[in-house]
C-alpha positions as semicolon CSV with decimal commas, in nm:
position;residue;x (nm);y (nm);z (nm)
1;X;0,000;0,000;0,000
2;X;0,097;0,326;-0,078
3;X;0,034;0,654;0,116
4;X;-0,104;0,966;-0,097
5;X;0,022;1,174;0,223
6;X;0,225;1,206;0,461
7;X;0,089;1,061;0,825
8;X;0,015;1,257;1,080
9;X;-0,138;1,245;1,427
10;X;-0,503;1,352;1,447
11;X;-0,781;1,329;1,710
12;X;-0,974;1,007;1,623
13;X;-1,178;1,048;1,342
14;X;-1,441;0,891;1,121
15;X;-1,275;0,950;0,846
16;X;-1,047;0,634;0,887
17;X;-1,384;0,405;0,952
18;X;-1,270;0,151;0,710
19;X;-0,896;0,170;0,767
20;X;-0,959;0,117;1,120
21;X;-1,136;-0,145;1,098
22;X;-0,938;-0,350;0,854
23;X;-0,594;-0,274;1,070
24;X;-0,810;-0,392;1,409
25;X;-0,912;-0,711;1,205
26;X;-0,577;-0,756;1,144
27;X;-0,418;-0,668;1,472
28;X;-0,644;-0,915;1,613
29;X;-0,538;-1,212;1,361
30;X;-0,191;-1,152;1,432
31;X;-0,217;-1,171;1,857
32;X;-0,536;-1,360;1,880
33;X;-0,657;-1,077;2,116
34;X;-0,997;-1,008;2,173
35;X;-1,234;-0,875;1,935
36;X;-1,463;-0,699;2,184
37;X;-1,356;-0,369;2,110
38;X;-1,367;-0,425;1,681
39;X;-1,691;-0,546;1,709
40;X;-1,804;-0,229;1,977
41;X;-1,651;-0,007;1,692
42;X;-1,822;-0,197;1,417
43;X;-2,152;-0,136;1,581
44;X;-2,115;0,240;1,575
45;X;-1,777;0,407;1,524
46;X;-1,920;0,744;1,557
47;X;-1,974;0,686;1,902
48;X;-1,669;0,489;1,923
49;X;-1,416;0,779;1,773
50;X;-1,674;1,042;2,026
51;X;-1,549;0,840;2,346
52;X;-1,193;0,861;2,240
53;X;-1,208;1,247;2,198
54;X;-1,053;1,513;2,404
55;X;-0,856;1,501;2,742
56;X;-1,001;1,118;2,884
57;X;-0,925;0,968;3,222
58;X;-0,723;0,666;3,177
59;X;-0,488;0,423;3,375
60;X;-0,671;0,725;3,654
61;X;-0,485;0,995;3,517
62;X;-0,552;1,256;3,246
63;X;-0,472;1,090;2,897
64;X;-0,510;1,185;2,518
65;X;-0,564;0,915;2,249
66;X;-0,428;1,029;1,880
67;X;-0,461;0,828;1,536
68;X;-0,185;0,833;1,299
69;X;-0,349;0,886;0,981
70;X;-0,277;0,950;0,608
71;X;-0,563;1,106;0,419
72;X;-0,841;0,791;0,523
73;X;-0,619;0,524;0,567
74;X;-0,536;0,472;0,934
75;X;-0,209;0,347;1,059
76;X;-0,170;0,302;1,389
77;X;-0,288;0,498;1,759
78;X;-0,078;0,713;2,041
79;X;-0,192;0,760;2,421
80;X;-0,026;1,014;2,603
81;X;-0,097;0,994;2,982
82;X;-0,034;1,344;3,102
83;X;0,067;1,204;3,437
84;X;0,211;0,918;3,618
85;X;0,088;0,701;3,904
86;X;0,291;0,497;4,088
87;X;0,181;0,235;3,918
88;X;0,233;0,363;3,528
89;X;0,595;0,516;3,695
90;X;0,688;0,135;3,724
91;X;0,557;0,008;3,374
92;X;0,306;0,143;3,141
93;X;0,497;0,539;3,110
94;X;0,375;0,837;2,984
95;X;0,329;0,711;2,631
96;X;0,173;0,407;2,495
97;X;0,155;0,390;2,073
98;X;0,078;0,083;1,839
99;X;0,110;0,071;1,434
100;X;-0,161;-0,190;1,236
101;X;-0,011;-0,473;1,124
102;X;-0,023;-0,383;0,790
103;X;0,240;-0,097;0,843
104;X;0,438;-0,258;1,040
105;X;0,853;-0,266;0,949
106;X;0,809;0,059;0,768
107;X;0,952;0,324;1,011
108;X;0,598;0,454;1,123
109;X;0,657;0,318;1,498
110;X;0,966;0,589;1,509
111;X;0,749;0,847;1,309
112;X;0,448;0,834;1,532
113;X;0,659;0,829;1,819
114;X;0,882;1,148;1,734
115;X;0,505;1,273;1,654
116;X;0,379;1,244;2,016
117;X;0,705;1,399;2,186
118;X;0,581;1,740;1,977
119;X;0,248;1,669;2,154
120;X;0,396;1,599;2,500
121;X;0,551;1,931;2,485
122;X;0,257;2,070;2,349
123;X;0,116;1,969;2,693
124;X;0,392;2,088;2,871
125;X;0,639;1,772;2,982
126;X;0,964;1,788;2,984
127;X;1,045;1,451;3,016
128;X;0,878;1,143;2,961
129;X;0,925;0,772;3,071
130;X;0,820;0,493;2,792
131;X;0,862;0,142;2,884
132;X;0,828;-0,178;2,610
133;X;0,857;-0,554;2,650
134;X;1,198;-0,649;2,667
135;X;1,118;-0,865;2,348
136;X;0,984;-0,608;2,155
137;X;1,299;-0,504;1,960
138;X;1,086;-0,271;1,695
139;X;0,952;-0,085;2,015
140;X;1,309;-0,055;2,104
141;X;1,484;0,070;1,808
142;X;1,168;0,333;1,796
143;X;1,197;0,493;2,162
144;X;1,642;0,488;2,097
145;X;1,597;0,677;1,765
146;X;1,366;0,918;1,930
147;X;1,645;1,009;2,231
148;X;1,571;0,719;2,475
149;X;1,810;0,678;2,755
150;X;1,782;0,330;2,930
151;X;1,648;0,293;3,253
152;X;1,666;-0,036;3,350
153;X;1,411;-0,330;3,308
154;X;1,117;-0,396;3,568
155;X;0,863;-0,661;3,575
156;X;0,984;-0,760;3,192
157;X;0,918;-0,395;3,055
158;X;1,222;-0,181;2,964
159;X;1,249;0,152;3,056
160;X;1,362;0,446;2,878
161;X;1,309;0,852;2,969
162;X;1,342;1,108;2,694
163;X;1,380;1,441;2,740
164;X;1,194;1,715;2,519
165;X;1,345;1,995;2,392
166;X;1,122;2,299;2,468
167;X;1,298;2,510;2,190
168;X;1,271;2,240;1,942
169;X;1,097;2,334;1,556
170;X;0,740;2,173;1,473
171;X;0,659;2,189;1,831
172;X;0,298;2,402;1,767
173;X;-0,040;2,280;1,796
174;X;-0,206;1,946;1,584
C-alpha cells in the first residue's frame, strides 16, 4: 500500500472508519486478542471515535488518544498519559503507541513516536518515561531513535526517559 500523504497524528476520526477497521481485524489475527472492542466499533464508530475524543481519564490519570493517519487510511494509535501514578511510573509510562499490522517494518513506529514527543511538549512535559517488553525489539529501536536513555528493566518492561526539547521546531499545535 501506498500513502497519498504524509501521516500525521489527528484526534480520532471517522474518516479512517474503514482503515480502522481493517488494521483492528488484522491486529487481532496476528495476537489472537480479543475482538470486543472491533466489534463495539463496528456497531457504531461514531460513538466509538466520540469516546476517544478530548482530554479522557485513563490508567486514573488525564490521557489523550491520537490516530496516525494518512488522508483515510489509518495506521496506527498514540496515548499520552499526562501524568504518572505509581503504578504507570513502574511500567506502562507516559506514552503508549501501536502501528496496524499492515504498516508494520516501515519506520511509522519511530514516526508516530517522534510525533507524540511534539504533543507531549505541546502539553507541557519535559520529560517522559516509555517502557516496552523487553522482546519487543521494533519498540526498542523506535523509543532509541527518538532520544531514549535506558532505565533499566522492571517486571519484563524496559524503561527508557526522553527528554523534550522545549525550543525544538514543529513543536505548535495538531
Amino acid at each position: 500500500m501506498r500513502l497519498l500523504e504524509p501521516p500525521r497524528l489527528s484526534p480520532p476520526t471517522t474518516t479512517v472508519r474503514r482503515s480502522w477497521l481493517e488494521g483492528e481485524r488484522a491486529d487481532r489475527a496476528a495476537d489472537g486478542g480479543s475482538t470486543e472492542l472491533l466489534k463495539r466499533a463496528a456497531a457504531d464508530f461514531e460513538r466509538f471515535v466520540a469516546e476517544r475524543q478530548g482530554v479522557l481519564r485513563l490508567w486514573g490519570v488525564p490521557a489523550t488518544v491520537l490516530w496516525y493517519v494518512s488522508g483515510t487510511q489509518y495506521l496506527g494509535e498514540l496515548v499520552i498519559r499526562h501524568e504518572l501514578t505509581p503504578a504507570l511510573a513502574r511500567t506502562g509510562g507516559h506514552i503508549g503507541y501501536g502501528i496496524a499490522t499492515p504498516w508494520r517494518g516501515r519506520g511509522h513506529g519511530t514516526r508516530i513516536l517522534g510525533a507524540g514527543l511534539v504533543e507531549c511538549r505541546r502539553l507541557g512535559l519535559s520529560r517522559v518515561l516509555l517502557t516496552c517488553d523487553a522482546d519487543n525489539t521494533a519498540s526498542r529501536r523506535a523509543i532509541l531513535a527518538n532520544g531514549g536513555k535506558p532505565d533499566g528493566r522492571v517486571d519484563g518492561e524496559d524503561r527508557f526517559w526522553i527528554a523534550i526539547d522545549r525550543a525544538a521546531p514543529g513543536s505548535g499545535p495538531l
